[in-house]
N, C-alpha and C positions, 0 to 999 in steps of 0.2 A: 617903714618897717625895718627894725635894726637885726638881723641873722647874724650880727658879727660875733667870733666867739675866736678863742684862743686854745689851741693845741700841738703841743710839745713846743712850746716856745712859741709860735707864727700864731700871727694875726691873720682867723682867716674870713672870709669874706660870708659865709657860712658853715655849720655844722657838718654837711655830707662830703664825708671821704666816700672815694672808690676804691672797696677791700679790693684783699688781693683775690685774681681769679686772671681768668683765662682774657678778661676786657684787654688787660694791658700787654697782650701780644702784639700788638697791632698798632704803629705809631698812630697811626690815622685814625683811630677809635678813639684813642687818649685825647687826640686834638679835640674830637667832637665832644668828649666826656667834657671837656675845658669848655667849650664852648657852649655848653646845655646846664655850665655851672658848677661842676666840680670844684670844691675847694682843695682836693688833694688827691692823691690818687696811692695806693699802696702797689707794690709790682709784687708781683708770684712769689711764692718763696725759692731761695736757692738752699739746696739740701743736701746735708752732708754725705749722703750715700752719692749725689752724687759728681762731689767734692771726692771722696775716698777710692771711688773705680775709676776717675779722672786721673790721680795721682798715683794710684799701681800699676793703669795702664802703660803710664809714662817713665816709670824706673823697670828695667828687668831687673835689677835684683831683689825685688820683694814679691812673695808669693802669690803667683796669679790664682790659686786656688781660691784665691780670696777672694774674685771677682764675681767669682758666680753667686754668694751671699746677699751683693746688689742689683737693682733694678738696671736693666740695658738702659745705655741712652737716648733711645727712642721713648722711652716715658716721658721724659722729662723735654719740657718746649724749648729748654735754652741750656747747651753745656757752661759750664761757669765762666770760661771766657767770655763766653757770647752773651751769659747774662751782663758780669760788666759792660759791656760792648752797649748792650741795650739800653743800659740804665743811663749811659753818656748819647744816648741818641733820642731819651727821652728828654734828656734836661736842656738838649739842645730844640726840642719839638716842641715844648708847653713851657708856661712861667709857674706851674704848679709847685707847690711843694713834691717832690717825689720822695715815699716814704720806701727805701728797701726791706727786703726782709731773707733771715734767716731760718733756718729749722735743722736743729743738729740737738746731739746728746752731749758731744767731746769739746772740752772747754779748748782745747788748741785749734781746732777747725773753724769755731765761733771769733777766735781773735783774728786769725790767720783773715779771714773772709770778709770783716767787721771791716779791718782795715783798709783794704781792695776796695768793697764799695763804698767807703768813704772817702781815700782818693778816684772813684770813680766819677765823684760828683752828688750822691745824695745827701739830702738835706736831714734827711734822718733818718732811724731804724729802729725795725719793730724784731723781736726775737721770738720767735716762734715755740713754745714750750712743750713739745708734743713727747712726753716722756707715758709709754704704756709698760709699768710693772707687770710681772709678771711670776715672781717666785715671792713665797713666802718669807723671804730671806731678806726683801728692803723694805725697811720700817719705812711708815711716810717721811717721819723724820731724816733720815736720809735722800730723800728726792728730794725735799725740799732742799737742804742744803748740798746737793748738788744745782738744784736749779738757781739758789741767791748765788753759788759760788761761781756760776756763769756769766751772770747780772753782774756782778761786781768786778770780775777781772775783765768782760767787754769794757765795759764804763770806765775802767781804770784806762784804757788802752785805745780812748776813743772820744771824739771830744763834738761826736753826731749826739742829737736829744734822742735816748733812748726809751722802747716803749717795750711792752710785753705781753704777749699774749698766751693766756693762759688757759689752761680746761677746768670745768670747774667739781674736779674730784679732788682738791686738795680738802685735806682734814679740817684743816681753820682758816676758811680763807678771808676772814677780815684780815685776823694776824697777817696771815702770807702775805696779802698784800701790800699791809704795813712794811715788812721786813721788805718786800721787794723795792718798796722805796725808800727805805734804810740803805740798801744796796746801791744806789744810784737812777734808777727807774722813773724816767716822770710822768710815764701811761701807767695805765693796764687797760688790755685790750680784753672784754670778756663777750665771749667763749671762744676756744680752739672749738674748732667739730671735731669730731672723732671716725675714723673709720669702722665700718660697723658692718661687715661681711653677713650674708646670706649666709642660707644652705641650701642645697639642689640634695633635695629627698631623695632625687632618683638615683643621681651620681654619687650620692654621698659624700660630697665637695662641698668646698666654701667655694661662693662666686659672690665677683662685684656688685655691692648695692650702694651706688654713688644716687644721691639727689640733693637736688636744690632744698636749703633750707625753707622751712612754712613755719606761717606767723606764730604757731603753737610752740618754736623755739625762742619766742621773744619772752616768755611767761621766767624762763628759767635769767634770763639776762636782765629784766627788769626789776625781780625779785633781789638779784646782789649786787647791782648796782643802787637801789636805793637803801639796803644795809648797807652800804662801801660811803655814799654821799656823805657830808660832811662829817664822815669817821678816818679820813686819809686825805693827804693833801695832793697827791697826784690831778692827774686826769684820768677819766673812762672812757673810755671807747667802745660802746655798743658796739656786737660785731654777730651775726645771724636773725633772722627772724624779720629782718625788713622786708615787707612787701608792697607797704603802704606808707603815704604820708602820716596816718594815722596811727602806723606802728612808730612813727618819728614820736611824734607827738608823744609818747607813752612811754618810751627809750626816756626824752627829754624830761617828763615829770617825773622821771625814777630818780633824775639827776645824772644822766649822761651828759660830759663836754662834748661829747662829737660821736655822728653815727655813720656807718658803715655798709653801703647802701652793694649789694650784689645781685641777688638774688631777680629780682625786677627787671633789673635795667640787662641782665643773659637774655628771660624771658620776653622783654620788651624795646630792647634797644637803645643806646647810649643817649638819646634825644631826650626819652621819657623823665629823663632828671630834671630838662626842664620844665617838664610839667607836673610833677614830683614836687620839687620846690616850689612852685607857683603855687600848689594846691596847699602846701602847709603852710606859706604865707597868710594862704586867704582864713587857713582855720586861726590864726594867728589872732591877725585882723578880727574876724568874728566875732572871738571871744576877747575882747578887748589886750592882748596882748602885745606892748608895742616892740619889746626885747625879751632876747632870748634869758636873758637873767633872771626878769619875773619869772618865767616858766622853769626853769631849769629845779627840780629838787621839790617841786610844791608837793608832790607824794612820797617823799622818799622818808626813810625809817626813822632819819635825824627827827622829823618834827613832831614823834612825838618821845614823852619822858620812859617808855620803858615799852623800850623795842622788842624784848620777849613778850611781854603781855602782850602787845596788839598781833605779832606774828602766831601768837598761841591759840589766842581769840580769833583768827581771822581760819586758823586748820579747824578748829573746833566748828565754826559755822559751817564750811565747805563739807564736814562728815556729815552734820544733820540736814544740811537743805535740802539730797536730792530724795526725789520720794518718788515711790513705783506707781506707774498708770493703775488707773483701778479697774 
């Protein structure tokens, strides 16, 4: 059985990266991740906020008022030194590819830090695109061209395989994505989560509602990765809604290059990859599948002649199937 596939440049041994999450605090989780199979691993993001109260704290002459606007650094598992610090003690721990990543809005903090963790040792970077508008006053057209103009001056100033990962409320995102690989781009990672606060009825407050992504986030990633499939020449990168080998599987016939396994492997432990992969092997096998290249795209929007008709005819069936108990 042939899993080998190619993402951002590297030949890798299989399709499952380890997104980014909380696994890769830990050398010794990352070794076991390698060891149960991992073809790559992504590390946490480092974040410009807290990049930005790192650098006020450290000059007195810029206004500390400014500090309260960001997150303590206690949020955050690695200050930015220590992030680089980690990302050279990962690459000295596993033969993985190690993918860094960013998440910032300000195109000087994205160069400034691109840089650092590329003489840090990583083998490449994922840009984090976590831009939440909020005034009526920026056209999408302006986010987007902030967000290619990020793409393109990292990628000018950096000579790691860049990837990106996006949310998927952009206007056009075939286009976008096109353009982002206009820009230099040879992922897209789809989807960013979104933070998505509660309310406490009682306090009248927003409070945290973190959870683990569920397989019912796979529906929205599967759907514009096999729009995306042979309409862009990039790579995709499945990125939530894994729970299953089965959700691999599914990622894979949308026409995903590589998926992005989290979610499982918090709830069940860095081992369970090996039995993860084993298990999609065996579906592999089953259905006669010897390489991952038959499978790759065999549902995706490319095959057939007129992608709005079938995506129109597939809404239309979905309103009339469900019918009330009698």
């Amino acid at each position: 059985m042939n899993l080998k596939t190619r993402y951002l440049g590297f030949e890798l041994s299989n399709p499952f990266l380890v997104g980014a999450s909380p696994l890769v605090y830990d050398l010794d989780t990352v070794k076991r991740l390698e060891d149960a199979g991992a073809a790559a691993v992504v590390m946490h993001s480092l974040f410009e906020e807290q990049i930005v109260r790192d650098n006020i704290r450290g000059f007195p002459h810029l206004d500390k008022s400014r500090v309260g606007i960001y997150p303590e650094s206690r949020h955050f598992p690695l200050h930015p030194d220590a992030y680089l610090d980690h990302l050279q003690k990962l690459k000295q721990t596993v033969k993985l590819p190690i993918v860094a990543s960013l998440n910032g809005v300000h195109v000087g903090t994205w160069v400034e830090y691109a840089k650092l963790i590329q003489e840090a040792g990583a083998d490449a970077l994922e840009l984090n695109l976590y831009f939440t508008p909020r005034s009526d006053s920026d056209p999408s057209s302006e986010i987007e061209k902030t967000a290619l103009n990020i793409v393109s001056t990292v990628k000018e100033n950096l000579s790691l395989p860049l990837a990106v990962k996006i949310a998927p409320f952009y206007t056009g995102i075939p286009r976008f994505v096109q353009r982002l690989e206009e820009a230099g781009a040879q992922a897209a990672v789809l989807f960013n989560s979104f933070f998505q606060p509660d309310i406490d009825i009682e306090t009248m407050t927003y409070k945290e509602n973190f959870s683990l992504s569920e397989p019912h986030a796979l529906l929205l990633r599967t759907r514009w990765i096999a729009t995306l499939h042979g309409r862009v020449g990039l790579d995709l990168s499945l990125s939530g809604g894994i729970d299953s080998p089965e959700d691999a599987v599914k990622g894979l016939m949308a026409g995903a290059t590589s998926i992005q396994v989290v979610s499982c492997l918090l709830k069940k432990g860095p081992e369970y990859l090996s039995e993860f992969i084993e298990d999609f092997s065996n579906w592999m096998e089953r259905h006669d599948f010897e390489s991952l290249d038959q499978l790759r795209g065999i549902l995706s929007f490319a095959q057939s002649s007129n992608t709005e008709a079938m995506a129109r005819a597939g809404y239309l069936h979905m309103l009339q199937a469900w019918k009330p108990d009698a």
